[in-house]
Structure formats: structure tokens, C-alpha cells
C-alpha positions as a Markdown table, in Angstrom:
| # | Residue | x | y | z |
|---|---|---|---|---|
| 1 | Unk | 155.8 | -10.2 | -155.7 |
| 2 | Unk | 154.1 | -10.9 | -159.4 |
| 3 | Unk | 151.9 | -8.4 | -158.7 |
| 4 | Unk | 154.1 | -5.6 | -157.7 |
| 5 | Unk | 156.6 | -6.2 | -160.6 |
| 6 | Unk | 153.5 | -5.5 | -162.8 |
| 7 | Unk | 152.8 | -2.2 | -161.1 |
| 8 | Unk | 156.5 | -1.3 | -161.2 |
| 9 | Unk | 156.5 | -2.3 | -165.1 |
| 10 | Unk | 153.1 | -0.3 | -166.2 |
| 11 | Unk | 154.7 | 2.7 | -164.1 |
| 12 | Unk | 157.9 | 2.4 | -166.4 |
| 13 | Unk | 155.7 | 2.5 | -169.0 |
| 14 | Unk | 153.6 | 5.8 | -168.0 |
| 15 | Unk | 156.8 | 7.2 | -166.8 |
| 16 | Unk | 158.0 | 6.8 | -170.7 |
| 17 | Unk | 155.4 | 8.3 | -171.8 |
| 18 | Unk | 154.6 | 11.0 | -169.6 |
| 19 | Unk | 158.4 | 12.4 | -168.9 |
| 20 | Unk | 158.3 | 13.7 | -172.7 |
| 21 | Unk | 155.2 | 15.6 | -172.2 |
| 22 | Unk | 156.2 | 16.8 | -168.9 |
| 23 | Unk | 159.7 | 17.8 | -170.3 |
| 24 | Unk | 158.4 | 19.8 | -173.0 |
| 25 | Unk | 155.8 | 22.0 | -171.0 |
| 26 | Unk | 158.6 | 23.0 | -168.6 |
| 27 | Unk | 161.1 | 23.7 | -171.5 |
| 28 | Unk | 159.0 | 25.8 | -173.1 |
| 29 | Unk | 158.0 | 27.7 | -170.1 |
| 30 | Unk | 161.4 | 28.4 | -169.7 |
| 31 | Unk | 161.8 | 30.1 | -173.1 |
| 32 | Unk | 157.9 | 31.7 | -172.7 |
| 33 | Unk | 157.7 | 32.3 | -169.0 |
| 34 | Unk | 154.1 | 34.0 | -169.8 |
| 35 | Unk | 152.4 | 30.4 | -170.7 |
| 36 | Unk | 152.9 | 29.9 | -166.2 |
| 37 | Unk | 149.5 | 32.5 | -166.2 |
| 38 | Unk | 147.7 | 30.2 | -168.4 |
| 39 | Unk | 148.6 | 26.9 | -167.0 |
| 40 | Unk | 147.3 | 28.2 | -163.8 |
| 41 | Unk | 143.5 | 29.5 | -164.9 |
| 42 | Unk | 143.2 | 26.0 | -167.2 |
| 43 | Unk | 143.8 | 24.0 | -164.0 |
| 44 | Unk | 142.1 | 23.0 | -161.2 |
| 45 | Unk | 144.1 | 20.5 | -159.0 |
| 46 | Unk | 147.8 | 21.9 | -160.2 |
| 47 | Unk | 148.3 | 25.4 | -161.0 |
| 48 | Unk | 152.0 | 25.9 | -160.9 |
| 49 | Unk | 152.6 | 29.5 | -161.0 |
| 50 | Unk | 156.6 | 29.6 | -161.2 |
| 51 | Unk | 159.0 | 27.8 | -163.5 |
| 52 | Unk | 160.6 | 26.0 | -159.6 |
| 53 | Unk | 156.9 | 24.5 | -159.1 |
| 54 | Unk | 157.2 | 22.9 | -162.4 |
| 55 | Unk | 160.4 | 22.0 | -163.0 |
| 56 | Unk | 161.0 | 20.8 | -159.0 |
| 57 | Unk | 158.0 | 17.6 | -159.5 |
| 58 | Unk | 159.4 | 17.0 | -162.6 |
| 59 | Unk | 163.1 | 16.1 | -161.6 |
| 60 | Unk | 162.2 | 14.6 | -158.4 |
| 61 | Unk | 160.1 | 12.1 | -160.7 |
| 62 | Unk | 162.8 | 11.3 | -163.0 |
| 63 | Unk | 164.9 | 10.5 | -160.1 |
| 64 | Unk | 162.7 | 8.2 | -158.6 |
| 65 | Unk | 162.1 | 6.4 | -162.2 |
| 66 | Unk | 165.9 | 5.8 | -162.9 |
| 67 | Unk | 165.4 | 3.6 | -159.5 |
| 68 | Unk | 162.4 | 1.3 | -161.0 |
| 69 | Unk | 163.3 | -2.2 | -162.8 |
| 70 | Unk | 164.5 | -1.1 | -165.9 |
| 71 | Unk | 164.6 | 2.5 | -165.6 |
| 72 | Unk | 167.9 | 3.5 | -166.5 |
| 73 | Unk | 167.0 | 1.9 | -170.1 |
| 74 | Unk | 164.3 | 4.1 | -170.7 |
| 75 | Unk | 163.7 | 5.3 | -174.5 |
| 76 | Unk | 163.0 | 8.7 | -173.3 |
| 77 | Unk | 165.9 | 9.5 | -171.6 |
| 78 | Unk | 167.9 | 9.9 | -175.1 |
| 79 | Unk | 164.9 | 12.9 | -175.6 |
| 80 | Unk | 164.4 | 14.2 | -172.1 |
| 81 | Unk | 168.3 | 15.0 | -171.0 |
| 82 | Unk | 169.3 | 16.8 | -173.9 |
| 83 | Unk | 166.5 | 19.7 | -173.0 |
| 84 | Unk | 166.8 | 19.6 | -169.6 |
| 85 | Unk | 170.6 | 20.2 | -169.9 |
| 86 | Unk | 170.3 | 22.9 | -172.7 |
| 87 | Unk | 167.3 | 25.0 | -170.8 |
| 88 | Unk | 167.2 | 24.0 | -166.8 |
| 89 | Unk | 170.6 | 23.2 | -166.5 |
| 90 | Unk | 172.5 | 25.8 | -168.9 |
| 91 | Unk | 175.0 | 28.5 | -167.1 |
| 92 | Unk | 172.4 | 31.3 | -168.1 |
| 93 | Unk | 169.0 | 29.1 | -166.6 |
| 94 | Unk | 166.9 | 31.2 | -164.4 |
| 95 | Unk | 168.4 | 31.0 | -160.8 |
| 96 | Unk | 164.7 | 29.4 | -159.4 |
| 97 | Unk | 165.7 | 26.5 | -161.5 |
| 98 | Unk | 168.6 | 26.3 | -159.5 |
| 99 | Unk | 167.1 | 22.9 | -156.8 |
| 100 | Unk | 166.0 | 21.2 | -161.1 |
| 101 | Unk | 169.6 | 21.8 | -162.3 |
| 102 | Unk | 171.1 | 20.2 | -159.2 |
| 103 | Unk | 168.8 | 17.2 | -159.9 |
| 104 | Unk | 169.4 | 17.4 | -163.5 |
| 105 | Unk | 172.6 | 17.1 | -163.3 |
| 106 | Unk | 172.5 | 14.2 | -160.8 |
| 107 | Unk | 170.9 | 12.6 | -163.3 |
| 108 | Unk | 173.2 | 13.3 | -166.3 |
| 109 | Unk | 175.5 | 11.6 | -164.5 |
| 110 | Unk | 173.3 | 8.5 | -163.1 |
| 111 | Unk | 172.6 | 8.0 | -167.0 |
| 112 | Unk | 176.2 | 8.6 | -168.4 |
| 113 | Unk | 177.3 | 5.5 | -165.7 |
| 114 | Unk | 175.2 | 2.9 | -166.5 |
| 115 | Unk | 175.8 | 3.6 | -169.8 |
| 116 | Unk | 179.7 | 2.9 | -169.2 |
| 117 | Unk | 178.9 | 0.4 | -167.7 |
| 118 | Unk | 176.5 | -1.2 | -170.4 |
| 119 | Unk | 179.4 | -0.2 | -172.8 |
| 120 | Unk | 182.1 | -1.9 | -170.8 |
| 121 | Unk | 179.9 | -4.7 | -170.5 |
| 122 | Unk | 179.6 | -5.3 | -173.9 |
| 123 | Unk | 183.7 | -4.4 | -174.5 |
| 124 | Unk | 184.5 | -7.9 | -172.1 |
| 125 | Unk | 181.8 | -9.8 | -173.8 |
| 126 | Unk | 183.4 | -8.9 | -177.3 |
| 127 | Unk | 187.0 | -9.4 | -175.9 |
| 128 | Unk | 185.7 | -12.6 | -174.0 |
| 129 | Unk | 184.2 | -13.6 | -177.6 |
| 130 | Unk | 187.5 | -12.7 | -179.5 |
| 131 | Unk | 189.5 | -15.1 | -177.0 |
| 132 | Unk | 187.2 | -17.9 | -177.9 |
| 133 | Unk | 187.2 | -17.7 | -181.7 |
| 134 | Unk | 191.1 | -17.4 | -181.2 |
| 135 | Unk | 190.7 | -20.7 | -178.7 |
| 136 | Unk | 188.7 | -22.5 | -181.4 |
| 137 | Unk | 191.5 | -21.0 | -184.6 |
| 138 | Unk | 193.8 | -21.9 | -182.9 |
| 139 | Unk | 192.9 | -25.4 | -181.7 |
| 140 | Unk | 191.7 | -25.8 | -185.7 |
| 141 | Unk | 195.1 | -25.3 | -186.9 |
| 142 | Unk | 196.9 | -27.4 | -184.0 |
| 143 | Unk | 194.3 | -30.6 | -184.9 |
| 144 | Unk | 195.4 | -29.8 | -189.0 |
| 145 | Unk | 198.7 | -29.2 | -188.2 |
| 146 | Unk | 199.1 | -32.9 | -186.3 |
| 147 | Unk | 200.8 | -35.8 | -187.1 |
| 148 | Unk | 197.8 | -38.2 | -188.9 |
| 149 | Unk | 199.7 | -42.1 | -188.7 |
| 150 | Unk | 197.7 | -43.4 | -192.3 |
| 151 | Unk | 196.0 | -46.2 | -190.5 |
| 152 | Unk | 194.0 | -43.7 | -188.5 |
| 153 | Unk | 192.8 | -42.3 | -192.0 |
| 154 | Unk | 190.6 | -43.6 | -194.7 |
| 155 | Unk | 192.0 | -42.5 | -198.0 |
| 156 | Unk | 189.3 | -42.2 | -200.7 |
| 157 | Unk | 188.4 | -44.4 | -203.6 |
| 158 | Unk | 191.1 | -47.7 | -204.9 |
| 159 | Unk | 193.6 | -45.4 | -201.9 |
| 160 | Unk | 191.0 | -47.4 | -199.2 |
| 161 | Unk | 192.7 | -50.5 | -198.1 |
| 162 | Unk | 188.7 | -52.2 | -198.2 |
| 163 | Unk | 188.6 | -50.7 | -201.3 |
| 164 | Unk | 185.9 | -47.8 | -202.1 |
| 165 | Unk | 183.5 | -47.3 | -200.1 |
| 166 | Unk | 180.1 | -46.8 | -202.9 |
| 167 | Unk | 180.6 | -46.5 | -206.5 |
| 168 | Unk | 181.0 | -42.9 | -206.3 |
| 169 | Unk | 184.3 | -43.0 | -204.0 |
| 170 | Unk | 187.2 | -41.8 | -206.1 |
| 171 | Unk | 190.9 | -40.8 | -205.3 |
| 172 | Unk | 190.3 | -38.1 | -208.1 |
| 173 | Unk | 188.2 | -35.6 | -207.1 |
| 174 | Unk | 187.8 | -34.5 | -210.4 |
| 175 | Unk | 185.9 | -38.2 | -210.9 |
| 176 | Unk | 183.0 | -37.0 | -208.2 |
| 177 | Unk | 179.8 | -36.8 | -208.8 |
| 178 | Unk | 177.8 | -33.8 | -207.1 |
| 179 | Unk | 174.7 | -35.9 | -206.8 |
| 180 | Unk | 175.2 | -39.1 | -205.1 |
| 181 | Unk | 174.2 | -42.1 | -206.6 |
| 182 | Unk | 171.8 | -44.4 | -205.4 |
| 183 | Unk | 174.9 | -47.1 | -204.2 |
| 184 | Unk | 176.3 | -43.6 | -202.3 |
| 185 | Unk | 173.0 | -42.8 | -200.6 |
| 186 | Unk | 172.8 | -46.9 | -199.2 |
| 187 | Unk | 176.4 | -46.7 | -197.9 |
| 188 | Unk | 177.1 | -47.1 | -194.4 |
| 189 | Unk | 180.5 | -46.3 | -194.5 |
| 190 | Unk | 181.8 | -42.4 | -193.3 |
| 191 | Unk | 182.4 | -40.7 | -196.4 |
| 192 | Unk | 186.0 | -39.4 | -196.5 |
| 193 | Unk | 186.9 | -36.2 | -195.0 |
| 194 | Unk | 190.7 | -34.9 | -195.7 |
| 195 | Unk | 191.9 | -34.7 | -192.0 |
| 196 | Unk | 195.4 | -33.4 | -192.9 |
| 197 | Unk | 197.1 | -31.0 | -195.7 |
| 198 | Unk | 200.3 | -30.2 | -194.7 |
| 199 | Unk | 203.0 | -32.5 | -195.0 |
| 200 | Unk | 202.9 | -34.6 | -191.7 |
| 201 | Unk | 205.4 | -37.2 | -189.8 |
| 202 | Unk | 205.3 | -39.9 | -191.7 |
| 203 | Unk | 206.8 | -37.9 | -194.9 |
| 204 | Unk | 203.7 | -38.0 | -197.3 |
| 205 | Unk | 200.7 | -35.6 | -197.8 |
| 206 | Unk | 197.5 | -36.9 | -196.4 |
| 207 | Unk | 194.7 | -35.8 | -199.1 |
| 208 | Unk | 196.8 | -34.3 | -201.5 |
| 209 | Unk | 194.3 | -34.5 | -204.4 |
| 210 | Unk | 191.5 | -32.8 | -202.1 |
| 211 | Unk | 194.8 | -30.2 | -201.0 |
| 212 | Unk | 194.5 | -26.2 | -202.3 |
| 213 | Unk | 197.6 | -25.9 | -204.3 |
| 214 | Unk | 199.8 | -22.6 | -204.4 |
């Protein structure tokens, strides 16, 4: 099974490579239908002599790479359809082209699917994403918004019932050091963290000197 996924990978790989090259001949046959005389005396195993013996093999392989792991994502595709649309599948394309346009237009359409379906994809993952952050907002604001009863909260500084917590534990904010001191980085003690700024149940405003004001 290895093995064969390997195979099917390094053909998705030649197939990306090769479709351009294969895409261009045929398009510019189309526009220069005397180049067909001088593909067939250069070769010697396949001398197409009509634009159908070139554009037929061609379609028939994209078709059968859109079906290979990966091969609906292939980098080419975004430089092989628009061609193949304007030149083999156009109203005015030669009518021998006619078997190419069916499959190029079979095509067109395989491509223009999974791309919906990549893009709707993505549109559930974003709205999935959006109901998430809105959970979390939402569940932020309720936890804020909640009644704190003081003894659940330490209050900073001489507003601690033990007292503060390191020498650098102040009810003034404003009294804070930005570097900790040496007392501060030996403390055990949970440094305060404001767990409320609205005005809550019990009439008073937890953290009001950490609190944004209006």
C-alpha cells in the first residue's frame, strides 16, 4: 500500500509538470494548425497529425489525474483550464475538438465543485470558529459579571486580611513596582488578580483601584 501511494504521488507530480507543457503544444496548434506537419516528421513513437489526436490524450489524462490522491489540488490546474476553455472549448473551436471540449468541460465543472466545496468547508470552519470565540466572550463576561462574596477574593496590600502578601503588595497600584523585589520573587502566596469590576451583590466594587474609570 506504501508503495503504491508513492507511485500515485510521483505521478501527481509528473502529471503537474507535464499537463502545462502538454496544454501549451495543443493550444498553440489550435491557433497555428501548420506546427501538426512538424510535430509529425520530429517524431518517431507519436506523430499526431490532427488537432483531435492531440487534444483527445490530453483530456482523457487530465481526467484520470483529477481521480489520483490529491489531484483536484493540483497547482496547474489554475494554468491549464483557462486555455483549454478559451481555445478547445470556445463556441468558435474547431468542430474535431468537439470529443476535448466535452471533456473539458467535464472537467471545468469537476474543478469548480471541489472548489465549493473546499470554500464551504472553510465557511463552517470560520462560522464554527466565530461560535467559539463568542462561547468563550461570552462565558468571560458571565464569570466578570458574577457575584464575587469578598472572602473568596484576596484584596491587595494592608486590603488582605493576612496582611500583604511580599513587600511589594500594595492596595495603590500607583505604589507598584514593575520589577519585583527580591521578597516578591520568594513569595509563595498567588499574587492578586482583580476578579471583578462591576459593582457586584454585596454592594461594593471588588478592585476598584485596579478598575478602568470612565
Amino acid at each position: 500500500v506504501e508503495r503504491s501511494r508513492r507511485v500515485l504521488m510521483q505521478l501527481v507530480r509528473m502529471a503537474d509538470r507535464f499537463l502545462p507543457l502538454a496544454v501549451a503544444c495543443l493550444v498553440e496548434c489550435v491557433q497555428q494548425p501548420h506546427l501538426l506537419s512538424g510535430l509529425a516528421s520530429d517524431s518517431t513513437s507519436y506523430a499526431p497529425t490532427t488537432l483531435r489526436e492531440i487534444a483527445e490524450p490530453v483530456c482523457a489524462v487530465m481526467l484520470v489525474c483529477v481521480r489520483l490522491p490529491d489531484g483536484l489540488h493540483l497547482p496547474c490546474w489554475e494554468r491549464v483550464l483557462p486555455p483549454l476553455l478559451a481555445h478547445v472549448a470556445a463556441p468558435g473551436a474547431p468542430t474535431e475538438l468537439a470529443t476535448a471540449a466535452h471533456d473539458v468541460e467535464r472537467l471545468e465543472k469537476i474543478l469548480r465543485g471541489e472548489h465549493e466545496r473546499v470554500e464551504a468547508q472553510e465557511r463552517a470552519k470560520r462560522a464554527q470558529q466565530e461560535q467559539r470565540d463568542e462561547a468563550y466572550a461570552m462565558q468571560l463576561q458571565l464569570q466578570m459579571e458574577a457575584p464575587v462574596p469578598p472572602e473568596e477574593e484576596e484584596l491587595p496590600g494592608d486590603l488582605r486580611e493576612a496582611g500583604p502578601r511580599h513587600d511589594n503588595d500594595h492596595a495603590d497600584f500607583r505604589r507598584i513596582s514593575v520589577l519585583p523585589s527580591s521578597e516578591e520573587i520568594r513569595c509563595d502566596e498567588p499574587p492578586y488578580l482583580p476578579k471583578q469590576y462591576l459593582k457586584n451583590a454585596y454592594g461594593d466594587r471588588r478592585g476598584s483601584e485596579f478598575a478602568p474609570t470612565d
